[in-house]
TIVO-548045 format. One line per field, with one value per residue (C-alpha): residue number from 1; x negated, y negated, z negated; residue in three letters. Coordinates in nm, 4 decimals. Each point is the difference from the previous one (the first is absolute). Last residue first. Example, Ala and Ser with C-alpha at 12.3 -4.5 7.8 and 13.67 -1.06 7.14 Angstrom:
<pts>
pos	(2, 1)
u	(-1.3670, 0.1370)
v	(0.1060, 0.3440)
w	(-0.7140, -0.0660)
code	(SER, ALA)
</pts>
This chain:
<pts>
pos	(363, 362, 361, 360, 359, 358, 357, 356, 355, 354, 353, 352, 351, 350, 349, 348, 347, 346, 345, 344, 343, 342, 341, 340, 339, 338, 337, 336, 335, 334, 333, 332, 331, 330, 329, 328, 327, 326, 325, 324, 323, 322, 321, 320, 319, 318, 317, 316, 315, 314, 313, 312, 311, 310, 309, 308, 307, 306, 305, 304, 303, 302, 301, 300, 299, 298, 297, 296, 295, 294, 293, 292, 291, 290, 289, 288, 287, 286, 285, 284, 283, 282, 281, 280, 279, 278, 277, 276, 275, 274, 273, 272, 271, 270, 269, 268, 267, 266, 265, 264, 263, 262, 261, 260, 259, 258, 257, 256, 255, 254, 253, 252, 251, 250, 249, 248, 247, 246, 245, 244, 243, 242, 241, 240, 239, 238, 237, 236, 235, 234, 233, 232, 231, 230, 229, 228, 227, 226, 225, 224, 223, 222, 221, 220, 219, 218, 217, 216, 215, 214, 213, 212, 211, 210, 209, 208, 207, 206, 205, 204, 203, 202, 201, 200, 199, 198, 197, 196, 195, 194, 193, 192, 191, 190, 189, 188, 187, 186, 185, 184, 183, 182, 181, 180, 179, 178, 177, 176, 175, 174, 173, 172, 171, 170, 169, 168, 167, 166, 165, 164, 163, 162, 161, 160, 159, 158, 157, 156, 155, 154, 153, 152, 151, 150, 149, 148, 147, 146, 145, 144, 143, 142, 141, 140, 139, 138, 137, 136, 135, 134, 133, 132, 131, 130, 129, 128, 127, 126, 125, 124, 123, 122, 121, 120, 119, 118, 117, 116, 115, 114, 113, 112, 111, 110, 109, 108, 107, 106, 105, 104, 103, 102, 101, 100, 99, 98, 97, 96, 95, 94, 93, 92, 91, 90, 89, 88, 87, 86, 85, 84, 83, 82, 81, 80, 79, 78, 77, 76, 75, 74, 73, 72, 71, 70, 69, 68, 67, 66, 65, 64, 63, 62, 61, 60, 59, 58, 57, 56, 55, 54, 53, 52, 51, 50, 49, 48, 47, 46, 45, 44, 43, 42, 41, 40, 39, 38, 37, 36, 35, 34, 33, 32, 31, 30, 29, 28, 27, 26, 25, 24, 23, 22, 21, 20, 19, 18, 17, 16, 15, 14, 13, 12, 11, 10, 9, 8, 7, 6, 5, 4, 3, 2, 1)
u	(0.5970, 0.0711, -0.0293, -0.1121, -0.1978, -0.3917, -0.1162, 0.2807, -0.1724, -0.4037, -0.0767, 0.2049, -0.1060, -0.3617, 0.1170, 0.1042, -0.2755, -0.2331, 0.1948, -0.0222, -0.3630, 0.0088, 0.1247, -0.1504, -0.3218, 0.1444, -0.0103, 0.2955, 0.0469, 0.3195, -0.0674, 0.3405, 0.1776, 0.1791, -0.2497, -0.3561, -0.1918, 0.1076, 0.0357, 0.1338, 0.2520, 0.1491, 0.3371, 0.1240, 0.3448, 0.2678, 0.3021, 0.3693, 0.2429, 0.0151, -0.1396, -0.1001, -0.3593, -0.0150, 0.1397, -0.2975, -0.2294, 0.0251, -0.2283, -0.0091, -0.2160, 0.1775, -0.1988, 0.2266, -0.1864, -0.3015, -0.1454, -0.3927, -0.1979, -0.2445, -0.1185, -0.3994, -0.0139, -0.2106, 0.2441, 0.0898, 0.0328, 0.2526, 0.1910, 0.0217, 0.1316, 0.2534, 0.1441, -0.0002, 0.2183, 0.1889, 0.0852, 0.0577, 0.2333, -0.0496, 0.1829, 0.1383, 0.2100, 0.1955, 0.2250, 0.1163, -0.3549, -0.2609, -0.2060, -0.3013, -0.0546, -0.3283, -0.1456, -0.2495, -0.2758, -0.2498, -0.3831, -0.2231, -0.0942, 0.2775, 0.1001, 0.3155, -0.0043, 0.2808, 0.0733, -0.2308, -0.2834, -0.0015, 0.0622, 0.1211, -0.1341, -0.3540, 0.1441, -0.0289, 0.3712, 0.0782, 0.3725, 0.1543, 0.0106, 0.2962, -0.0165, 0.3140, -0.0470, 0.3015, 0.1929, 0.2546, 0.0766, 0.3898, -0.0641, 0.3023, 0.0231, -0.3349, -0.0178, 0.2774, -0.1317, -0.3440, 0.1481, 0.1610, -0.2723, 0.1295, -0.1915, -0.3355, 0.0788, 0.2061, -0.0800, -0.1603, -0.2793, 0.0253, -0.2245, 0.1961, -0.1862, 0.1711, -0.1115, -0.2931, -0.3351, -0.3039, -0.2459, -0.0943, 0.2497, -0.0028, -0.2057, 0.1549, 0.2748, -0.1535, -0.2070, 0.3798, 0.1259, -0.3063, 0.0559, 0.3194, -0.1579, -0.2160, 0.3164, 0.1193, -0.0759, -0.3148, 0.2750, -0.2690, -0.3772, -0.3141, -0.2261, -0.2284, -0.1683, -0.2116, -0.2089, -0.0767, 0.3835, 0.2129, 0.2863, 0.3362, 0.1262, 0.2955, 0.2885, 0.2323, 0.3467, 0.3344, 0.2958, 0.2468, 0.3000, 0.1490, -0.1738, -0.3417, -0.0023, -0.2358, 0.2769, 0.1502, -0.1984, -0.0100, 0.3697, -0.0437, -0.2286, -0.3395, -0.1827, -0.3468, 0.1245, -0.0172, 0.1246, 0.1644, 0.0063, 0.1967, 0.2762, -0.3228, -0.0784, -0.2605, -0.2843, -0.1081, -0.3397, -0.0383, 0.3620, -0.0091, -0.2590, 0.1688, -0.1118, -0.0723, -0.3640, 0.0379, 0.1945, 0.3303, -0.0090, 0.1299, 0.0410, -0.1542, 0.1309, -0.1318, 0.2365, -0.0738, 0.2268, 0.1085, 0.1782, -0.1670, -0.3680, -0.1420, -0.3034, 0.0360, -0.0144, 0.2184, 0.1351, -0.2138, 0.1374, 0.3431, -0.0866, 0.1364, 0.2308, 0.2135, 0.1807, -0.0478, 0.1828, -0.1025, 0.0953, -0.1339, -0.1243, 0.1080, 0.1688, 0.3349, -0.0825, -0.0388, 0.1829, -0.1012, -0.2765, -0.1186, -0.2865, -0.2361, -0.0525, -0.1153, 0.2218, -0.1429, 0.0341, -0.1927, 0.1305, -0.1365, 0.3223, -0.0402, 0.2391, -0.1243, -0.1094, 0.0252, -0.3189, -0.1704, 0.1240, 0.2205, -0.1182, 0.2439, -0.0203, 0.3094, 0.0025, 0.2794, 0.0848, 0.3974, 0.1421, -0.2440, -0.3156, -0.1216, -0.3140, -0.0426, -0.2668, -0.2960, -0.3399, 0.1448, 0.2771, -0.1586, -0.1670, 0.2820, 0.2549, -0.2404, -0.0767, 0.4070, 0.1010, -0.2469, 0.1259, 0.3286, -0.0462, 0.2607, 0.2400, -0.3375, -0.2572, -0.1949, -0.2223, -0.2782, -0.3818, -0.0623, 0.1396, -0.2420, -0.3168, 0.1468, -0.0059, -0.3501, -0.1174, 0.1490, -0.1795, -0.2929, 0.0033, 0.1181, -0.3258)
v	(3.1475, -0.3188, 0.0829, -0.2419, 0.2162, -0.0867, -0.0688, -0.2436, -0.2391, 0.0125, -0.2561, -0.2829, 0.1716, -0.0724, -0.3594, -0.0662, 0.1263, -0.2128, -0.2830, 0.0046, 0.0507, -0.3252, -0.1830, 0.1755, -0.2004, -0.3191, -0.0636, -0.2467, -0.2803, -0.1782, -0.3624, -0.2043, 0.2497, 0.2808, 0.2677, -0.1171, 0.2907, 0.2222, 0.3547, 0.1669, 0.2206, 0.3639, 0.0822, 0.3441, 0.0987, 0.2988, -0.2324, 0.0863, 0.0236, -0.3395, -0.2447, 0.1684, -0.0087, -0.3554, -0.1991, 0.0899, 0.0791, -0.3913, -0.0229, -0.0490, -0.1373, -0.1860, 0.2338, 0.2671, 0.2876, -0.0516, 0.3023, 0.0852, 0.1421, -0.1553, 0.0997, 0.0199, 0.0409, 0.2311, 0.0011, 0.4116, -0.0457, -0.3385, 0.1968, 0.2819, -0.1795, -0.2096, 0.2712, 0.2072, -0.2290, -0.0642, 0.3677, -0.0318, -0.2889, -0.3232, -0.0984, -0.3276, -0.1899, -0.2982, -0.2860, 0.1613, 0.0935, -0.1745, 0.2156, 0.2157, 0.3503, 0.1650, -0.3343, 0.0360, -0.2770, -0.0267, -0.0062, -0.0988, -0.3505, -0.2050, 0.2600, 0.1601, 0.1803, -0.2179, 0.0407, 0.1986, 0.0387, -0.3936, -0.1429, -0.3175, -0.3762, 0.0739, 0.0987, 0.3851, 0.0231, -0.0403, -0.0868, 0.1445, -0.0258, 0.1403, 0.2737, 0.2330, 0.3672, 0.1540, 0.3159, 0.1478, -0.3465, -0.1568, -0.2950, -0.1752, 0.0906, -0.0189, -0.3703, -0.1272, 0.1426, -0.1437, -0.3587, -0.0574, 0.0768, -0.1518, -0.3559, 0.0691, 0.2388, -0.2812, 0.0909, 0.3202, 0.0538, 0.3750, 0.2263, 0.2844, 0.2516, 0.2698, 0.3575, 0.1710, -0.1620, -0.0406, -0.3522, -0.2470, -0.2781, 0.1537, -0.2847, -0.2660, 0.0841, 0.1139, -0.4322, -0.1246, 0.1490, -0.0603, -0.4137, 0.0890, 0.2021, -0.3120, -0.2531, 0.1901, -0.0978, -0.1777, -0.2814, -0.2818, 0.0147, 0.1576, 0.2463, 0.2045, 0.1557, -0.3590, 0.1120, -0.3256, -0.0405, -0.0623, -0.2617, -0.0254, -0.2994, -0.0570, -0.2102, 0.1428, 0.0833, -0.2335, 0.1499, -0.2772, 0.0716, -0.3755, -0.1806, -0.1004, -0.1573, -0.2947, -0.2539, 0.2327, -0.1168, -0.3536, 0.0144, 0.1365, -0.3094, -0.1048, 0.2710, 0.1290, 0.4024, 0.0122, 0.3731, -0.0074, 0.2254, 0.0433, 0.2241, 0.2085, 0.0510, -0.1792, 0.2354, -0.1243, -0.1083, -0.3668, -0.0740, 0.0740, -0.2185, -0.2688, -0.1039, -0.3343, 0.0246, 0.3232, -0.1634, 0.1688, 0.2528, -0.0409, 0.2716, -0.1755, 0.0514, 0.0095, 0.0853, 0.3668, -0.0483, 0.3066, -0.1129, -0.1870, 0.0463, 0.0426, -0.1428, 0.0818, -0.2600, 0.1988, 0.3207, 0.3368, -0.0041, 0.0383, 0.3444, 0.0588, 0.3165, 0.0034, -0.3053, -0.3657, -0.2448, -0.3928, -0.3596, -0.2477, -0.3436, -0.2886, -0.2657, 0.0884, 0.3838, 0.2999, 0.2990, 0.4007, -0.0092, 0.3541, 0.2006, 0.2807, 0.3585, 0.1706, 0.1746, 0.2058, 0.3235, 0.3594, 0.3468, 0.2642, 0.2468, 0.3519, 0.1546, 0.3357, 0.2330, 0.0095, -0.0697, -0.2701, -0.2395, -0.3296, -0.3008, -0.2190, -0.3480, -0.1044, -0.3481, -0.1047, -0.2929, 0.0755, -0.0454, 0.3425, -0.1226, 0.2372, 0.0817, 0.3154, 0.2197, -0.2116, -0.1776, -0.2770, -0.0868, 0.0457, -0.3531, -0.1729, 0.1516, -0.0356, -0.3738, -0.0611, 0.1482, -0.1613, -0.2811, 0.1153, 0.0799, -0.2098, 0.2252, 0.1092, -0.3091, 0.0254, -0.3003, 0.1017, -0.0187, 0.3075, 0.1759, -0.1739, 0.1104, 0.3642, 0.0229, -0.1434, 0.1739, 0.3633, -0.0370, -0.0260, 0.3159, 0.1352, -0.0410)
w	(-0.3351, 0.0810, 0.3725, 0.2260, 0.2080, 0.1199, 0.3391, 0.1518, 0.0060, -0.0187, 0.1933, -0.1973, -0.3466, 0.1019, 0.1519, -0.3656, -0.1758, 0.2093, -0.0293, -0.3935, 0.0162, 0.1795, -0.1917, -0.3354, 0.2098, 0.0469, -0.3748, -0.0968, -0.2707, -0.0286, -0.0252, 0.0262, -0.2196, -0.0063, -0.1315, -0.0945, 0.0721, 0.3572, 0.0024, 0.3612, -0.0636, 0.1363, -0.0981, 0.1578, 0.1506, 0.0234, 0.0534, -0.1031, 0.2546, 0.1336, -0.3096, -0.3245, 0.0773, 0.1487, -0.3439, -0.2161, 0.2759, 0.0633, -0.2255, -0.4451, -0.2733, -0.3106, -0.2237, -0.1180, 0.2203, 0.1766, 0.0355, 0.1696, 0.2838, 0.1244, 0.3225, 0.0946, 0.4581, 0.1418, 0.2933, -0.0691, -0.3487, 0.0223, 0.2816, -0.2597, -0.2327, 0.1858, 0.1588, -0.3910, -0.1240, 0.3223, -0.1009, -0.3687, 0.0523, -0.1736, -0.3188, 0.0278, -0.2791, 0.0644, -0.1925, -0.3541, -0.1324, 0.2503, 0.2640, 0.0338, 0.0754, 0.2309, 0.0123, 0.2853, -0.0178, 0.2910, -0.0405, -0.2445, 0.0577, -0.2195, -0.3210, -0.1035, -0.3417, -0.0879, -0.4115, -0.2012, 0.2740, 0.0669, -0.3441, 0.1817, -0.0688, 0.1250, 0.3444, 0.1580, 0.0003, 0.3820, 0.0911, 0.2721, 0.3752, 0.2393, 0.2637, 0.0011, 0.1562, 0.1279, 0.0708, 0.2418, 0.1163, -0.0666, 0.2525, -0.1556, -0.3156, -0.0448, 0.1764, -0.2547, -0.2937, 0.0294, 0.1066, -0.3252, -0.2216, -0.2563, 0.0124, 0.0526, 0.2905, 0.1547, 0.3829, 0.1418, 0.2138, 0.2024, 0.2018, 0.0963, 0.1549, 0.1883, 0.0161, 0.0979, 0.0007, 0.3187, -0.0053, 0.2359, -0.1340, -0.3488, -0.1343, 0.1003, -0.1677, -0.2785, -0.0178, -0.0010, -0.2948, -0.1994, 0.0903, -0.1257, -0.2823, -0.1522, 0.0594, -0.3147, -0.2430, 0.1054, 0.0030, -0.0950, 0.0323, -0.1252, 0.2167, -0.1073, 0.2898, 0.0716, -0.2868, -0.1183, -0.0239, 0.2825, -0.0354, 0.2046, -0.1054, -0.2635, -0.0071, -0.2272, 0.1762, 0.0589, 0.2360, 0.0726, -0.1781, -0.0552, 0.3105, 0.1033, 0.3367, -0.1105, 0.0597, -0.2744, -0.2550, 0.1104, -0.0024, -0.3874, -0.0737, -0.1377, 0.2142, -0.0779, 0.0221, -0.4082, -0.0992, -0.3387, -0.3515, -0.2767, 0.1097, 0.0861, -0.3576, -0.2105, -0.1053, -0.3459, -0.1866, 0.1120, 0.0246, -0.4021, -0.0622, 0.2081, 0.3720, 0.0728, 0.0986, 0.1607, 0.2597, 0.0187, 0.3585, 0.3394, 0.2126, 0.3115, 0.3458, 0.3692, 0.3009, 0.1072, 0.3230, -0.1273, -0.2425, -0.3334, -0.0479, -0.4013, -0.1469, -0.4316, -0.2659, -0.1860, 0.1027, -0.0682, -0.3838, 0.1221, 0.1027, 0.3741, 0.0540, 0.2900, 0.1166, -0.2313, 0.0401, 0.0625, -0.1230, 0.2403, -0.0815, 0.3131, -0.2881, 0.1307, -0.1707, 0.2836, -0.1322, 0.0427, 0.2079, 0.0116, -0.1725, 0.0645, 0.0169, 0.3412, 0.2826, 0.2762, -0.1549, 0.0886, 0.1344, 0.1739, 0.1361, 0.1507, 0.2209, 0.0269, 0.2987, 0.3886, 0.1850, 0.1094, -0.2328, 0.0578, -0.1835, -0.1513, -0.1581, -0.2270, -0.1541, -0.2648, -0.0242, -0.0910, 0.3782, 0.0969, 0.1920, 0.2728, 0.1363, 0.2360, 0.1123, -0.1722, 0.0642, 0.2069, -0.2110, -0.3295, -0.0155, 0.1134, -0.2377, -0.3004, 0.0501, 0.0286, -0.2747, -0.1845, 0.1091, -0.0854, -0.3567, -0.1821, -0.2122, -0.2065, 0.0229, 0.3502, 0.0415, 0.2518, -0.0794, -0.2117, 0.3982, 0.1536, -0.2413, -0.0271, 0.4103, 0.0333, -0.3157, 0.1473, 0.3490, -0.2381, -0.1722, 0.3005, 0.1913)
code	(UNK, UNK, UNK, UNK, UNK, UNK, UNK, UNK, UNK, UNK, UNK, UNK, UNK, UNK, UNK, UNK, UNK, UNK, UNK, UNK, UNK, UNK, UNK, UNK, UNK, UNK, UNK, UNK, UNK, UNK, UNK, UNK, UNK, UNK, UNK, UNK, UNK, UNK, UNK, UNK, UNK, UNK, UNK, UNK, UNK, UNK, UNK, UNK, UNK, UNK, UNK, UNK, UNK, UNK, UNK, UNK, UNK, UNK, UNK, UNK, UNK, UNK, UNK, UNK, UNK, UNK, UNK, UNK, UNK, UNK, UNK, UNK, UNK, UNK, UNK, UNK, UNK, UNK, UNK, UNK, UNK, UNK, UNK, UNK, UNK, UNK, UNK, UNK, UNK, UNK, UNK, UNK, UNK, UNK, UNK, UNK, UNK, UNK, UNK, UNK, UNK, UNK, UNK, UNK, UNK, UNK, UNK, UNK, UNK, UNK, UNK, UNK, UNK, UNK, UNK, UNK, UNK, UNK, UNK, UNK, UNK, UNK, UNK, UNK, UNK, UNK, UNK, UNK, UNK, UNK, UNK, UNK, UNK, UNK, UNK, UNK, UNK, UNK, UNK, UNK, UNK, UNK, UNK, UNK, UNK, UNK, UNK, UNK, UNK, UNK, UNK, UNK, UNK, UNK, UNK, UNK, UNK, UNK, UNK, UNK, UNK, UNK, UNK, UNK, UNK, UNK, UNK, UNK, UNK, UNK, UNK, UNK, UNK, UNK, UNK, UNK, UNK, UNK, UNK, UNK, UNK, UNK, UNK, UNK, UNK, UNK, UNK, UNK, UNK, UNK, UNK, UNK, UNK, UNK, UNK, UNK, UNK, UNK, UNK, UNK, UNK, UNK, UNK, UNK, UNK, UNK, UNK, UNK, UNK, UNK, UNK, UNK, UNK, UNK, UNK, UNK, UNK, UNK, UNK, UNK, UNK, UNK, UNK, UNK, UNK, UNK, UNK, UNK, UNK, UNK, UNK, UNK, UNK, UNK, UNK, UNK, UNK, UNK, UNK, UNK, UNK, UNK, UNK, UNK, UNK, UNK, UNK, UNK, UNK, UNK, UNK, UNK, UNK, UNK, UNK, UNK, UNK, UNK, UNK, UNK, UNK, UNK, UNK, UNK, UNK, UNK, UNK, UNK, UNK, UNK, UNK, UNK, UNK, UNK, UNK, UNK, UNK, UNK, UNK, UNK, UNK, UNK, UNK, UNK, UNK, UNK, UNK, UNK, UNK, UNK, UNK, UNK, UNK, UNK, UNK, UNK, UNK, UNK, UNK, UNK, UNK, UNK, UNK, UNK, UNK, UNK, UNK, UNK, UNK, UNK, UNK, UNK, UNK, UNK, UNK, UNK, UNK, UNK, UNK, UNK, UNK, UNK, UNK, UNK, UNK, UNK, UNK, UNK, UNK, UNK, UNK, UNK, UNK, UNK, UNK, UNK, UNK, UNK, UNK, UNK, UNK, UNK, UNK, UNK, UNK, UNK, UNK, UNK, UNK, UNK, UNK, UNK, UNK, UNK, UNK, UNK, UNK, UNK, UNK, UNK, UNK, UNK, UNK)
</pts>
């Protein structure tokens, strides 16, 4: 059943430390579980994975997209007395910090963010969020040798330490780096799915590197595959919490199907608009799997894929955005509904079959 083929793969993938610049056990994961079900494999020197499948007929290059990297922290000092000063890379509220589990490497060596008993905080300490600058990791080591006797060094990738939880419907599931471990484990699932079955073209299935930090790898691998149009997978935040006027702000919601934000992106760092073909692809893929899409904007909001660096790489990419929504977004307990999973994949291997079927006009 792929609904569950997808939990095993998510629920390794959650497992792995792979901060942006640091991903190569996930890397790793994704190269040996695509080997066997794909044409090719290859990893470019940036990270960046590249899975091909070679159609059965001559048509487009098409290119499905996700990102391997998640937020998190790295050590940025270690004191004499064995505390560690830390860094933050892509966005973490300091509010999520103190007192927090976190693993260091990927050796996943245990640390504490240590936190000012309550007892002897101030009024003031009470009601603010301290900054990062203010903050330590405690490893249980009374010395900087000790430290390093641990083989943690100065950059060492740190993330929250989080397990992979089901809720008491075991299709919710609540862990770390749903975004966007989720559409790796998505990535995976197509390929296996499209052993047995007929497409023109070329598939590339890619993973890139550092999308939470610039989207580095997104504009490398366009440029250098340069596809005739692509679809990028990523999740996105679901609005359908007490603290959010829902319909006003994010009319996203857990449970009701995949998320397609027809323009989103950050004044003076992205924008994406998607194309009015891959528009319609993904709509009528959605139609024809009886699966609900929500469609929404997300402009000026701090939300934005790799589609904003991919569609201006090569020679200017035709692509889509298709999301997965998750609650809780980059933290230890991002919230997930397996089922929008897998309505996602089923648009997905829709457009895969059906390559090469509609023009990419823009008019």
């Amino acid at each position: 059943m792929v609904k569950e083929m997808i939990r095993k793969y998510f629920q390794d993938l959650s497992g792995l430390v792979g901060v942006s610049g640091t991903e190569q056990d996930v890397v790793r994961y994704l190269k040996e579980c695509l080997t066997p079900i794909a044409d090719e494999v290859r990893i470019d020197h940036f990270g960046n994975v590249i899975a091909v499948k070679h159609g059965t007929a001559p048509g487009p290059k098409l290119m499905i997209s996700t990102h391997s990297d998640e937020i998190g922290f790295c050590v940025k000092n270690i004191f004499s007395n064995g505390f560690i000063t830390f860094d933050k890379i892509g966005y973490v509220a300091d509010l999520l910090l103190p007192g927090r589990k976190v693993w260091i490497n990927s050796n996943k060596i245990p640390g504490i963010i240590g936190i000012k008993p309550g007892h002897l905080q101030t009024p003031d300490e009470k009601r603010q969020v301290q900054s990062i600058r203010e903050y330590y990791i405690d490893v249980g080591a009374s010395s900087r040798l000790e430290v390093e006797d641990m083989g943690i060094k100065i950059g060492d990738p740190i993330v929250f330490q989080s397990d992979f939880m089901e809720m008491h419907n075991p299709d919710l599931i609540s862990t770390k780096s749903v975004d966007n471990r989720i559409h790796c484990a998505v990535l995976i699932a197509l390929f296996h799915q499209l052993q047995e079955m007929d497409f023109a073209g070329t598939l590339y299935g890619v993973v890139t590197v550092r999308e939470e930090v610039e989207q580095h790898g997104a504009l490398i691998v366009g440029n250098s595959i340069v596809p005739d149009y692509a679809i990028v997978l990523d999740t996105i935040p679901a609005g359908d919490t007490p603290e959010i006027d829902t319909e006003k702000v994010l009319p996203v919601y857990l449970g009701k199907g995949p998320a397609c934000p027809i323009a989103d992106g950050v004044p003076g760092f992205g924008f994406t608009f998607i194309h009015p073909r891959v528009r319609e692809m993904i709509e009528e893929q959605a139609k024809k799997a009886d699966v609900p899409l929500q469609l929404l904007t997300f402009i000026g909001d701090s939300y934005m894929t790799d589609a904003s660096k991919l569609v201006a790489s090569g020679k200017g990419i035709p692509l889509g955005v298709l999301t997965t929504p998750r609650r809780y977004s980059h933290s230890p307990v991002e919230l997930v509904n397996l089922n929008d999973v897998v309505g996602t994949l089923k648009i997905v291997k829709g457009i895969v079959l059906d390559n090469g079927k509609k023009e990419l006009n823009f008019i």
